[in-house]
KESEFI-281767 format. One record per residue (C-alpha): residue number from 1; residue in one letter; z, x, y. Coordinates in steps of 0.02 Angstrom, whole numbers, always signed. Layout:
N
+-------+--------+--------+--------+--------+
! rolum ! vexmar !     pz !     px !     py !
+-------+--------+--------+--------+--------+
!   NUM !      A !      Z !      X !      Y !
...
+-------+--------+--------+--------+--------+
END
This chain:
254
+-------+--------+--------+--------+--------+
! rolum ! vexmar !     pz !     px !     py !
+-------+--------+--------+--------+--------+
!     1 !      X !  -3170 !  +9545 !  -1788 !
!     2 !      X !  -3267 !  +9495 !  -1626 !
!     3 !      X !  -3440 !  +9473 !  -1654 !
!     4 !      X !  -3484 !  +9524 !  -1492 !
!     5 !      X !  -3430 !  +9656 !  -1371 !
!     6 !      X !  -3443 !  +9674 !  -1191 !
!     7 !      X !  -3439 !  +9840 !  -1083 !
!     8 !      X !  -3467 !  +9821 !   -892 !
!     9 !      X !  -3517 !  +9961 !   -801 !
!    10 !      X !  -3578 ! +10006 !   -630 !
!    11 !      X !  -3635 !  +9821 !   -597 !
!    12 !      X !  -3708 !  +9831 !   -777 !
!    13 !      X !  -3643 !  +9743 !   -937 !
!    14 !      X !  -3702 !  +9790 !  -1108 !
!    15 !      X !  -3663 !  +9628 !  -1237 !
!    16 !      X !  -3687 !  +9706 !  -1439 !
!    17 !      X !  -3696 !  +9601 !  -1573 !
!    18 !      X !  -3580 !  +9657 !  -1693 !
!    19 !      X !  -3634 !  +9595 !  -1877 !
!    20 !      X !  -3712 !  +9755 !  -1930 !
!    21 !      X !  -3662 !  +9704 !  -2111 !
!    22 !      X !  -3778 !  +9546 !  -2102 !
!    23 !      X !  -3894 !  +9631 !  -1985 !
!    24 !      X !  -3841 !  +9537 !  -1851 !
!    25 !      X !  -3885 !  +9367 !  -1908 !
!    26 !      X !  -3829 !  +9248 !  -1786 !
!    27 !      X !  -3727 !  +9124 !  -1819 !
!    28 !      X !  -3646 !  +8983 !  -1712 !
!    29 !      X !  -3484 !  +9062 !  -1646 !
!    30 !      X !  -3599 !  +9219 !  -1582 !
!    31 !      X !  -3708 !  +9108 !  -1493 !
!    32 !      X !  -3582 !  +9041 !  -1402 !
!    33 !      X !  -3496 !  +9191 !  -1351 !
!    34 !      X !  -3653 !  +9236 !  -1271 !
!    35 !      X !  -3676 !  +9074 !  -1184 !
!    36 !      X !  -3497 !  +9100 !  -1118 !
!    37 !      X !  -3523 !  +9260 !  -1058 !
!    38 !      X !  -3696 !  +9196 !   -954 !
!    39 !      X !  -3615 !  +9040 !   -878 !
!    40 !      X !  -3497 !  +9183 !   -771 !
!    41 !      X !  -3547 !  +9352 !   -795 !
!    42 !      X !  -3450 !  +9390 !   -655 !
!    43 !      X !  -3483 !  +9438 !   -464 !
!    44 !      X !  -3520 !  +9619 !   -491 !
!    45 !      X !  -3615 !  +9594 !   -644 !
!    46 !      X !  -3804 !  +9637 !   -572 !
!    47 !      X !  -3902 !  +9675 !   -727 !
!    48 !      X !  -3865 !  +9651 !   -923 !
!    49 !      X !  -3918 !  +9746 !  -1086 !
!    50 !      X !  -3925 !  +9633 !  -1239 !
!    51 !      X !  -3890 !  +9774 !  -1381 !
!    52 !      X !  -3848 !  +9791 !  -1569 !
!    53 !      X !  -3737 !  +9894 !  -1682 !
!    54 !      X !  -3808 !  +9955 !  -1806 !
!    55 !      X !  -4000 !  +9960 !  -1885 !
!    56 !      X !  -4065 !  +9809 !  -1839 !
!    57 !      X !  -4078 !  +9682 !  -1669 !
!    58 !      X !  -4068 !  +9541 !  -1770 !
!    59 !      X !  -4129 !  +9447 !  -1922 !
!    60 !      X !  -4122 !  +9258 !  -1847 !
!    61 !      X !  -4005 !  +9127 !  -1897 !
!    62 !      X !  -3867 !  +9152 !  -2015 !
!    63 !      X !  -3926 !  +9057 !  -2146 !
!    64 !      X !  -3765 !  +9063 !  -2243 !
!    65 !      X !  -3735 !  +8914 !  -2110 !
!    66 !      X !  -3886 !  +8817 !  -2121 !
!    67 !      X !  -3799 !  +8678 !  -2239 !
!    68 !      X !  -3877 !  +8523 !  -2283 !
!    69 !      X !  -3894 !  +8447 !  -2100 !
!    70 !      X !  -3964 !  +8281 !  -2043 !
!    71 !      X !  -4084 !  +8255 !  -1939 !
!    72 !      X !  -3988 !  +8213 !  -1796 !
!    73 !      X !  -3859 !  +8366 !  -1849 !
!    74 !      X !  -4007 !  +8492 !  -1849 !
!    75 !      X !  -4076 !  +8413 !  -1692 !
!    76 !      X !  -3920 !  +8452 !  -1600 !
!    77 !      X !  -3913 !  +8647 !  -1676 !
!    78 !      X !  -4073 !  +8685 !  -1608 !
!    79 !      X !  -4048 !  +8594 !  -1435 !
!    80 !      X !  -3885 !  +8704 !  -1426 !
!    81 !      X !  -3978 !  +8867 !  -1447 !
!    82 !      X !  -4087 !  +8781 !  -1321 !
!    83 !      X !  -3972 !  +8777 !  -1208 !
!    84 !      X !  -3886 !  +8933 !  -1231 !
!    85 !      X !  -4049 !  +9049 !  -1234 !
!    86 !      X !  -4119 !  +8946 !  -1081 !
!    87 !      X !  -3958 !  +9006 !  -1003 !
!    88 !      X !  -3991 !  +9171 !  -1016 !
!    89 !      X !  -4174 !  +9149 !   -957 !
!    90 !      X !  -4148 !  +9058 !   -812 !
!    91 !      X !  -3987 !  +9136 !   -761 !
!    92 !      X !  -3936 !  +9251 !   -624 !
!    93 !      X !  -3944 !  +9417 !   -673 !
!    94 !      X !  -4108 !  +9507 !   -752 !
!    95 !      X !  -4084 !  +9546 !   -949 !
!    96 !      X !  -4159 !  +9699 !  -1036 !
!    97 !      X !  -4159 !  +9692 !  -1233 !
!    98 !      X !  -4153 !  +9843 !  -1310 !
!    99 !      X !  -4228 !  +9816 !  -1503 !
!   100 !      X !  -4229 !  +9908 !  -1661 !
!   101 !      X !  -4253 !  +9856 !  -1833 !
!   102 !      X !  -4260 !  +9679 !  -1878 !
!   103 !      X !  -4319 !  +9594 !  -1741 !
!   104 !      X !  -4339 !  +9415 !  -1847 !
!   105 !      X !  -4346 !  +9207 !  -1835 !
!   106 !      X !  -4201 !  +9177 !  -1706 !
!   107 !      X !  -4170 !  +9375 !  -1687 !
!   108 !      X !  -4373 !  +9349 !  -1600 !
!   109 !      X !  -4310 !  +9191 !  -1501 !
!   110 !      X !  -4187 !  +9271 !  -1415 !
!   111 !      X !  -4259 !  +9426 !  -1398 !
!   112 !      X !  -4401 !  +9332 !  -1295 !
!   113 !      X !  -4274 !  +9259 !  -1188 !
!   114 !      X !  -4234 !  +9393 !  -1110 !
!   115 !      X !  -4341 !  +9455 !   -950 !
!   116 !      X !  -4350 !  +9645 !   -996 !
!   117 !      X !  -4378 !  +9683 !  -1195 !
!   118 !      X !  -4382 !  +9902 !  -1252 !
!   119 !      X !  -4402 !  +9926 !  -1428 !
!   120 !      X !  -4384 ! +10112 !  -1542 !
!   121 !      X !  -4508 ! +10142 !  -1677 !
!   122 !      X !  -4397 ! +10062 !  -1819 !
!   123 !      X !  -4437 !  +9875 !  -1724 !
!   124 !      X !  -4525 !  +9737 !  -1847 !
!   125 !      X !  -4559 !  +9559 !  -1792 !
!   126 !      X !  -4578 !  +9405 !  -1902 !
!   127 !      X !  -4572 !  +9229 !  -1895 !
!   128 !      X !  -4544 !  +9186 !  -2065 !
!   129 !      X !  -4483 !  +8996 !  -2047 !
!   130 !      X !  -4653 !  +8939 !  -2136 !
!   131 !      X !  -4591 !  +9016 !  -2295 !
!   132 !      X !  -4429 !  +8952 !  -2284 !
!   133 !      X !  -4501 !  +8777 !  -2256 !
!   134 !      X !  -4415 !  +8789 !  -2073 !
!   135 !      X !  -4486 !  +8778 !  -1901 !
!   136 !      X !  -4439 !  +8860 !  -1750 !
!   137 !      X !  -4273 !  +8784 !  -1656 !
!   138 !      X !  -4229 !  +8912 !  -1548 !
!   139 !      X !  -4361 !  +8914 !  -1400 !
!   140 !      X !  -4475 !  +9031 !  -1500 !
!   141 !      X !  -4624 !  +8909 !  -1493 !
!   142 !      X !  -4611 !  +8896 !  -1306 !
!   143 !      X !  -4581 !  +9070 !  -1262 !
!   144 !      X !  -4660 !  +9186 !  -1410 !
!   145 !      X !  -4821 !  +9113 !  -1347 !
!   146 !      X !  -4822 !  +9152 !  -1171 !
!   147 !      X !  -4788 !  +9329 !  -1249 !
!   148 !      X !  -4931 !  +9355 !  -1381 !
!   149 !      X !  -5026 !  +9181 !  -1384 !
!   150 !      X !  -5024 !  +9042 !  -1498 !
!   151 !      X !  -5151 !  +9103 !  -1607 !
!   152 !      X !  -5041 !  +9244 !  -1632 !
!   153 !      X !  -4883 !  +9159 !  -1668 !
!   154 !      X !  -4965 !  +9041 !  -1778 !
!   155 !      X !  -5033 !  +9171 !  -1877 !
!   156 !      X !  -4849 !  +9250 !  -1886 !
!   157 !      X !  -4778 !  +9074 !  -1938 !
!   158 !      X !  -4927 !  +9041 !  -2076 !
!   159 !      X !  -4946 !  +9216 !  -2176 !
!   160 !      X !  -4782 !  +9266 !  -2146 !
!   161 !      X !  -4876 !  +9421 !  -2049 !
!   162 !      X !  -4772 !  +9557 !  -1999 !
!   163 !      X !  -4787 !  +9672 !  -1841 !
!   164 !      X !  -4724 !  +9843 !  -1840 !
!   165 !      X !  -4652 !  +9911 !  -1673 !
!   166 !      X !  -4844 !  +9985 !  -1609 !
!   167 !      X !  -4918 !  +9823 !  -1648 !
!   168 !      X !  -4796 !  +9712 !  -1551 !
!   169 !      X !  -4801 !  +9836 !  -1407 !
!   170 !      X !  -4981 !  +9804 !  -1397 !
!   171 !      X !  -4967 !  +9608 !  -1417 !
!   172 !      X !  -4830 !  +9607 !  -1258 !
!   173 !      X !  -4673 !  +9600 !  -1374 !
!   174 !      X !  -4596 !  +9748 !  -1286 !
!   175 !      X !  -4624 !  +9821 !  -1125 !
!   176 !      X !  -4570 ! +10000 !  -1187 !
!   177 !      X !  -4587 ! +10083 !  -1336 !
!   178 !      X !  -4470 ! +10248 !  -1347 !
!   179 !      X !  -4413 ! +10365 !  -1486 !
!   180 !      X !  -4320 ! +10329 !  -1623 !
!   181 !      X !  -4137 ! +10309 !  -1547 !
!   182 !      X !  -4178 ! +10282 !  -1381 !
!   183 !      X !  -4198 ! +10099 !  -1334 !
!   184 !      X !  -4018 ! +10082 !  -1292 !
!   185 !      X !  -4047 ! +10210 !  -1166 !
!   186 !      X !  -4193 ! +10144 !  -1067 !
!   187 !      X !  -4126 !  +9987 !  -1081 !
!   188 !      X !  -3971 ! +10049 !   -986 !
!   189 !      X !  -4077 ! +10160 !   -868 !
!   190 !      X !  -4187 ! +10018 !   -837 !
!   191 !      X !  -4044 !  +9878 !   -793 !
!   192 !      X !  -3972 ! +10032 !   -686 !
!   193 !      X !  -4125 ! +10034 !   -564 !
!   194 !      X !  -4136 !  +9844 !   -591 !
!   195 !      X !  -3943 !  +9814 !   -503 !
!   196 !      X !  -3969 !  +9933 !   -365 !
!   197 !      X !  -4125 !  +9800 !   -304 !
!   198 !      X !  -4094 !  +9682 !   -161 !
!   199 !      X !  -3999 !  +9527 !   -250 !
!   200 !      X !  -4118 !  +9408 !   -174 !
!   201 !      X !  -4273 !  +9481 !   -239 !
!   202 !      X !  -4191 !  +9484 !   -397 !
!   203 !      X !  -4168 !  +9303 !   -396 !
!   204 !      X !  -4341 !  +9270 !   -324 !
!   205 !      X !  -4417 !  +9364 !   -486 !
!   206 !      X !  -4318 !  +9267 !   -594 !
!   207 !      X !  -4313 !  +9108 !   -516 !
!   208 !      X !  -4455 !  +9086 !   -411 !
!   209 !      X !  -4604 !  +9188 !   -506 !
!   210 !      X !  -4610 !  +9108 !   -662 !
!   211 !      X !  -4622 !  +8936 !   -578 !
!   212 !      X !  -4767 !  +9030 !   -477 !
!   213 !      X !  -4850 !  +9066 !   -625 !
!   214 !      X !  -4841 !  +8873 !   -696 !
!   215 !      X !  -4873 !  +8813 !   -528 !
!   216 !      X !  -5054 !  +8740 !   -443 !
!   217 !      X !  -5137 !  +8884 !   -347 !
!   218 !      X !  -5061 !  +8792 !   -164 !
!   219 !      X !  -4892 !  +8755 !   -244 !
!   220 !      X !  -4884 !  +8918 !   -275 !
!   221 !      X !  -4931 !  +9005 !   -107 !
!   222 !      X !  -4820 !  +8903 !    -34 !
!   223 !      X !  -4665 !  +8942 !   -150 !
!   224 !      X !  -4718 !  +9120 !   -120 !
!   225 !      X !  -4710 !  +9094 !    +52 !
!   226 !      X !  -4554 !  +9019 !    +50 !
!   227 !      X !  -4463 !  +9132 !    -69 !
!   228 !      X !  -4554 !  +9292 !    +30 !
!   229 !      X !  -4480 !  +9226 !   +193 !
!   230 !      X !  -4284 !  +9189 !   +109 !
!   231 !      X !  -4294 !  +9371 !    +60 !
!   232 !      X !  -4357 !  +9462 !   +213 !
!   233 !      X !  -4232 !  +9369 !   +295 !
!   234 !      X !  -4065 !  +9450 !   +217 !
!   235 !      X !  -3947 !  +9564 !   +280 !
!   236 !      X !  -3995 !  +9689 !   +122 !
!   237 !      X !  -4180 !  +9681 !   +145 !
!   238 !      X !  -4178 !  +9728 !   +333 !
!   239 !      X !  -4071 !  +9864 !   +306 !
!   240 !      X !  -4157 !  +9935 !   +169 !
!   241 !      X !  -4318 !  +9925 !   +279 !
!   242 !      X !  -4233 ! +10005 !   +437 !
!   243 !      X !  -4184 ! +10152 !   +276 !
!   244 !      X !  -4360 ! +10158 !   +228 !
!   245 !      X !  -4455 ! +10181 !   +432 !
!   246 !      X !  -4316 ! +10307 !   +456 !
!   247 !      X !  -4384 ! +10419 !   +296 !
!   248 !      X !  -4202 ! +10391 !   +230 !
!   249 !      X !  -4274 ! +10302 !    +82 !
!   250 !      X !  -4366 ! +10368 !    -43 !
!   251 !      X !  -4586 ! +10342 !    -60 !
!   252 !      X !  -4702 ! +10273 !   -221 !
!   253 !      X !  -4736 ! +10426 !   -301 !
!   254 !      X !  -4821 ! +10445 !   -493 !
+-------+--------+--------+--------+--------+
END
């Protein structure tokens, strides 16, 4: 059976990791179905929801594959997941995670790299590599910490500290916390509203902002500039401001 299942929809695909029976550990062939489907999602694919069947999101690596590797065999595992969760960061089309469950080790990483994360009630969060005599190999020590802090994550990785769905709202794990059952749901609603944007300011909040964020206060005024300029500039963008001065578009409202 496929280990991962893709639905497109209205310029939105859903991807599900299918391994319910091993919580949806993640082993290599998985990882790079999902790196397939990133490189070409596809012209009409505007907005993706990373999903799950069954209870959990994920509970990290498989670890019925992690075999006695050498060091230059384990290097190359984790620069592969590397790779493949870097192309779902800094690909085209935003990515909304919708979690639940076991949220764990490499279930966390590539949670994180997605741009959009909505977790239910039943969402934990661990890092529990320290235990295992492991560290890290899947991004999570580059991204988890722009997300909670490296105090936090170190505390995760050192105690084995667990955070239940309320406390890793409140750290930044999620963006949305919804009833039990529902993160599917937003997470569809919110990559709905997400495609209907203007493609380019899409790819200017994925692209441009983060290297903002990391750049020098001029450097980034001047990417701002740049990217604000690209955007105003489109065929999409002046028609949806021609929409807007004629009252054909809808207003901010609460």
């Amino acid at each position: 059976m496929s280990t991962l299942s893709i639905d497109r929809r209205d310029g939105v695909a859903v991807l599900t990791l299918c391994r319910p029976a091993k919580r949806n550990a993640l082993d290599d062939a998985t990882v790079l179905r999902v790196e397939e489907f990133f490189r070409k999602p596809g012209p009409d694919v505007r907005a993706v929801v990373l999903d799950a069947e069954g209870d959990h999101f994920s509970a990290g690596l498989d670890l019925g594959e992690l075999t006695e590797r050498s060091t230059e065999e384990a290097l190359e595992h984790s620069l592969m997941w590397h790779r493949v969760f870097d192309t779902i960061e800094g690909g085209r089309v935003p990515v909304v995670a919708a979690l639940k469950g076991a949220v764990i080790g490499g279930g966390l990483e590539l949670a994180a790299a997605a741009h959009l994360r909505v977790a239910e009630p039943t969402a934990f969060y661990a890092l529990p590599e320290g235990q295992r005599g492991l560290f890290v190999g899947g991004g999570g020590s580059v991204r988890v910490p722009r997300l909670i802090g490296a105090h936090r994550m170190a505390d995760m990785m050192l105690t084995g500290r667990v955070l239940d769905a309320a406390e890793g709202q409140a750290v930044g794990l999620s963006h949305y916390l919804t009833e039990e059952g529902g993160a599917r749901a937003k997470a569809l609603e919110l990559a709905e509203r997400i495609a209907a944007n203007a493609p380019l300011t899409n790819f200017a909040v994925l692209q441009a902002l983060p290297r903002i964020a990391e750049a020098s206060p001029a450097g980034g005024l001047l990417l701002e500039s740049l990217m604000a300029a690209v955007a105003a500039g489109s065929a999409d963008a002046q028609e949806r401001m021609r929409a807007f001065l004629d009252g054909r578009a809808g207003k901010v409202t609460r």
